[in-house]
Residue, then its C-alpha position, 0 to 999 in steps of 0.5 A: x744736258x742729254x735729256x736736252x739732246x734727246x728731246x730734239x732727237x726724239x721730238x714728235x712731229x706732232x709737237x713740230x707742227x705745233x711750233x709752226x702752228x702756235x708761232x702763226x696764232x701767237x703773233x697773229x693775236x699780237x699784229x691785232x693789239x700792237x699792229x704797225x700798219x692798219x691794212x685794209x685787207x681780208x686778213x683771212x683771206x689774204x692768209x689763204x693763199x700763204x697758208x696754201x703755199x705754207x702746205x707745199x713748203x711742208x711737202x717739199x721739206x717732207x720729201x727731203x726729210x730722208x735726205x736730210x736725215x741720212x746727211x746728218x746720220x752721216x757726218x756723225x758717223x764719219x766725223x766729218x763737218x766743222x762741229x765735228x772737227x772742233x771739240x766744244x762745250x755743248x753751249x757753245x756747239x749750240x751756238x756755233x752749229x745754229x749760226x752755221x745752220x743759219x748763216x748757209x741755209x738761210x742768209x746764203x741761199x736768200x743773198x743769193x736769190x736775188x742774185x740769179x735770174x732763175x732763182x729771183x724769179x721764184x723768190x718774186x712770190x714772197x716778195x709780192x706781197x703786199x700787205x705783209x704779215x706773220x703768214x707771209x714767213x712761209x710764202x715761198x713758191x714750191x720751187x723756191x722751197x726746193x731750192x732752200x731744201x737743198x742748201x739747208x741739206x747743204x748747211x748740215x753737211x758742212x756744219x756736221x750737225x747732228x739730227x737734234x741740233x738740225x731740229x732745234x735750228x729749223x724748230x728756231x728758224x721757224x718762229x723768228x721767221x715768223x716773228x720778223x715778218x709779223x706786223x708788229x713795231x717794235x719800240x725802237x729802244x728794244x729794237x736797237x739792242x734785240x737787233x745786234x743780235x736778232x733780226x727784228x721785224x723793224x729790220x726785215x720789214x726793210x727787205x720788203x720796200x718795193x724797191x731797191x736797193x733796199x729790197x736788197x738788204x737784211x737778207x738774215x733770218x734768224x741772226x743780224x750779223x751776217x747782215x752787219x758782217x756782209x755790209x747788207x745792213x740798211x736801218x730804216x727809221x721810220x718803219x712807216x714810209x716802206x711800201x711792201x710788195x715789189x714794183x715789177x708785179x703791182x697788179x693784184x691779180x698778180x700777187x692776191x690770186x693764188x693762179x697768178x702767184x704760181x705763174x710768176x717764175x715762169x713769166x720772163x724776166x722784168x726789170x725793176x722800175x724807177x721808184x716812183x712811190x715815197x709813202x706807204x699805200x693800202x694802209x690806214x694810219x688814223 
């Protein structure tokens, strides 16, 4: 297992770009042959503006690399977080440390987005939009990417986490992101088991209805249980009847243009509407 370790230690930017790189290709390819919606979208240009704030999400977690590293050399060297305190076999510190991992900088900071004003109105740009897919994983403003930067610094310090398990965690973090935003269905069956475990596109579709309360459910990323554990679960059984996007922002202008997506935390403050939509729109399901 230490040549376990030292491969996430060691591993080579090049190859971390390539998760990220190779996840988006993958699920892409599968969105084509297994595709829960037909939208009728440029799906090259609607990936433009994503992949654009996919590039300033990678420069903000670029700054806050050092910090990141130094806090994770730290609590080793002074022995100091929960894997630190605790002694366990490495299986079990793996699972232990990417639940933690998971638990603060991903389910946490993304409760508690849609808790704070400030903090909604910059999230607002993952939720506008509309024609979800694989690209939308990374399609944070560079404010919210500030804000997820600073807790995942955060959830190394309380963890005690180690470089390689912080690598391997953001290395996991990225695919299933992917994974959960892409527009694939899964048969229910598969679904039902995966998702005890896993948070399954079925299950974050749900968390992009365009309205509440379901916008406000299934907030995990990686694990389900936080969700099952916290009581913002809710199961949605035909995946059909969601509408993506998010009712305070409908105009494309708005959510399609890439001026218009940066401007929106800086707006003032909309309150959501009354749902006043029941089936899905922008798609094609003959």
């Amino acid at each position: 297992m230490d040549s376990f370790i030292q491969f996430w230690e060691t591993i080579p930017s090049s190859y971390r770009a390539g998760i990220l790189v190779g996840g988006i290709a993958f699920f892409w390819i599968m969105e084509s042959a297994l595709p829960l919606f037909r939208f009728k979208y440029h799906k090259v240009k609607h990936a433009g503006i994503n992949f654009f704030l996919t590039v300033t999400t990678i420069v903000i977690n670029f700054l806050f690399a050092g910090l990141l590293l130094l806090v994770s050399r730290w609590v080793v060297a002074n022995e100091f977080g929960i894997l630190q305190w605790i002694e366990l076999p490495l299986w079990a510190e793996i699972i232990l440390g990417l639940m933690l991992l998971d638990l603060i900088g991903a389910y946490f900071i993304h409760w508690l987005e849609h808790q704070v004003k400030v903090m909604w109105q910059f999230h607002l740009v993952h939720h506008s939009d509309t024609t979800v897919d694989t690209t939308t994983a990374n399609r944070h403003h560079p404010g919210e990417s500030v804000f997820r930067a600073v807790f995942t610094t955060l959830a190394v310090f309380i963890a005690g986490a180690p470089l390689w398990l912080v690598f391997l965690y953001q290395s996991i973090s990225v695919v299933l992101s992917q994974f959960n935003h892409a527009n694939i269905h899964l048969p229910e069956k598969i679904n039902q088991i995966v998702s005890w475990v896993f948070v399954t596109p079925n299950m974050h579709h749900v968390h992009h209805h365009y309205t509440q309360p379901l916008t406000d459910t299934n907030y995990g990323n990686i694990f389900s249980v936080w969700d099952r554990l916290f009581g913002t679960f809710a199961y949605v059984a035909d995946p059909q009847t969601l509408v993506y996007g998010i009712d305070t922002h409908p105009k494309p202008k708005e959510h399609s243009h890439i001026g218009g997506v940066l401007k929106i935390p800086f707006q003032q403050y909309r309150p959501p509407n009354v749902p006043k939509v029941t089936k899905p729109r922008r798609v094609d399901l003959s």
